[in-house]
N, C-alpha and C positions, 0 to 999 in steps of 0.2 A: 508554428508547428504544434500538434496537439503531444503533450505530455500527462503520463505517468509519474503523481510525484509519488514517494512511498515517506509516512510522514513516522516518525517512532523516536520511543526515548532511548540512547546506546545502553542506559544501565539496566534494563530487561526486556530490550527488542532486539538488539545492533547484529545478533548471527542468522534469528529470523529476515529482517530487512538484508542484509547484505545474499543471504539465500534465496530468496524471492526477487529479487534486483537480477541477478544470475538469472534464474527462469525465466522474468518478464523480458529480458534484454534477447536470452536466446527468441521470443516465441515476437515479439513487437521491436526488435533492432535496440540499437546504442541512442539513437537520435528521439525515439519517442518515453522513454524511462529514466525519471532523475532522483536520483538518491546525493544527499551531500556531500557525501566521501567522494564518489567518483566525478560530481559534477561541479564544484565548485571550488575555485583554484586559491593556491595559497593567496593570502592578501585580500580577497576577494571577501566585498559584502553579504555577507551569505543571506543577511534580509535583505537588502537589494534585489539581489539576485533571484531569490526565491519567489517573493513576492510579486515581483517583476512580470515573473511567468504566468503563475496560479492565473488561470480566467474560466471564463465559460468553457473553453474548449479544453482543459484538463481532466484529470481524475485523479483525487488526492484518497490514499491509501492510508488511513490513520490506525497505525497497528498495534493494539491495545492490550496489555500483558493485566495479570490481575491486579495489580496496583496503581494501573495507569491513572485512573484517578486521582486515588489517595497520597502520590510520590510527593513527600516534601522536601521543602529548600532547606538550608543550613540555618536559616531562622526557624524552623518547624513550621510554615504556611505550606500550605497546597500548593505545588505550582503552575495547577489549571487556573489557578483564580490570577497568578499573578499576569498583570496585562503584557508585561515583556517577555514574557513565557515562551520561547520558538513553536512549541507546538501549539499551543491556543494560539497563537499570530497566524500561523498557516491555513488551521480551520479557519478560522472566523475570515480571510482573504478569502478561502475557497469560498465561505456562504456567501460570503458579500458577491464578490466576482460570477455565481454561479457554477463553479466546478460541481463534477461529480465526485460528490464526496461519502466516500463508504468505508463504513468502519469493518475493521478484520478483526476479532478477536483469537488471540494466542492461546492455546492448547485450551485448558479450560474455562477460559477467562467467561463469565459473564456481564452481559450490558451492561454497565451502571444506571440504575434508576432517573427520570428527568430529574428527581430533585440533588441527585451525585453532582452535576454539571451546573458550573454557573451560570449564570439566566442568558445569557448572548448565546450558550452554546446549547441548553436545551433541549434544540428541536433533534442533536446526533440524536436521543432518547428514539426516536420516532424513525429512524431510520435502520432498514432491513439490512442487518450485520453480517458480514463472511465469516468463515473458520478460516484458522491457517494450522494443523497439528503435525505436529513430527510425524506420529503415525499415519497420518493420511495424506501426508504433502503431495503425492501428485494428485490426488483429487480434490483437494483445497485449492490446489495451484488452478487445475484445469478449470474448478469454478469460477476463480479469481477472474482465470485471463476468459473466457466466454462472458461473465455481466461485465468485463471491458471490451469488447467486440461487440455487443450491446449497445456500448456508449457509445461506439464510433471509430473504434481504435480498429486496428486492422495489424493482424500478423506480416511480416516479411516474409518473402517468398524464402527464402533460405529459412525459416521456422519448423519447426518438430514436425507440423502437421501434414503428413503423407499418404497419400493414398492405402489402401491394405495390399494392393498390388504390389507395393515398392516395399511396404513393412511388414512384419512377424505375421502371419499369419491368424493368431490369435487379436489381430487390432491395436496393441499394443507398443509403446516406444520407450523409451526412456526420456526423463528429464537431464535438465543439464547434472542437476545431482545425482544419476544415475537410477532414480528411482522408477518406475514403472509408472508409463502415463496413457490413459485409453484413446487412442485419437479416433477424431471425428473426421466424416470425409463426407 
């Protein structure tokens, strides 16, 4: 089955990801969006498991706060550079594998430059970035989940999106986080 994975570090993404995990689960079901908190069980290999999935038929959400590059370990290295790195494993299985892999950048985050990224990773420099902002989350979200309907994914019929017949009159709906979202029909 085709998955959503949403890929981020907890010490400056975990309320982003776990808020967008919410949205993409209300708008694409339980069974197509996996975040690790919810999907993967005590005991359980979480690179096993993770890895296991990522293929062509995914789209990996790597959601990148302004440090995301520069975060270092307890030794002071980078820990994009390091090879055991859970996030660098995940990308680099997506490129390998072929997922759809699209970076989201967090409130103001700017792309890091090619030469920010260590050379296997690159080519994310080269790849057209999402927003995800507090201030504009449902229309970061609605971007989000449409360049994934793009990719193949497909909402569940019990999803937000409802005719203007059945919704506000102004087109408009709420997100699961209650925020105002413009549906398409």
């Amino acid at each position: 089955m085709r998955k959503i994975f949403i890929s981020y570090r907890r010490d400056e993404a975990e309320y982003a990801a776990g808020a967008l995990g919410r949205d993409l689960r209300a708008r694409f079901g339980e069974d197509q969006v996996f975040r690790d908190k919810e999907n993967i069980a005590g005991g359980e290999s979480w690179k096993k498991r993770v890895l296991s999935e990522i293929d062509r038929d995914s789209a990996l959400l790597i959601l990148m706060g302004r440090d995301w590059v520069a975060l270092r370990d307890k030794e002071g290295r980078r820990r994009i550079d390091n090879e055991a790195d859970p996030m660098r494993m995940e990308i680099l299985d997506g490129l390998r594998d072929g997922a759809a892999v699209i970076p989201v950048l967090l409130e103001n985050t700017q792309m890091p430059a090619e030469a920010d990224f260590p050379v296997e990773l690159r080519g994310l420099a080269e790849r057209n970035a999402l927003t995800l902002r507090d201030g504009d989350w449902g229309h970061d979200v609605e971007r989000i989940c449409v360049n994934l309907e793009g990719a193949g994914f497909r909402p569940v019929a019990s999803a937000s999106r409802v005719s203007t017949a059945q919704g506000p009159e102004d087109g408009t709906a709420t997100s699961s986080r209650g925020w105002p979202i413009k549906l398409i029909v």
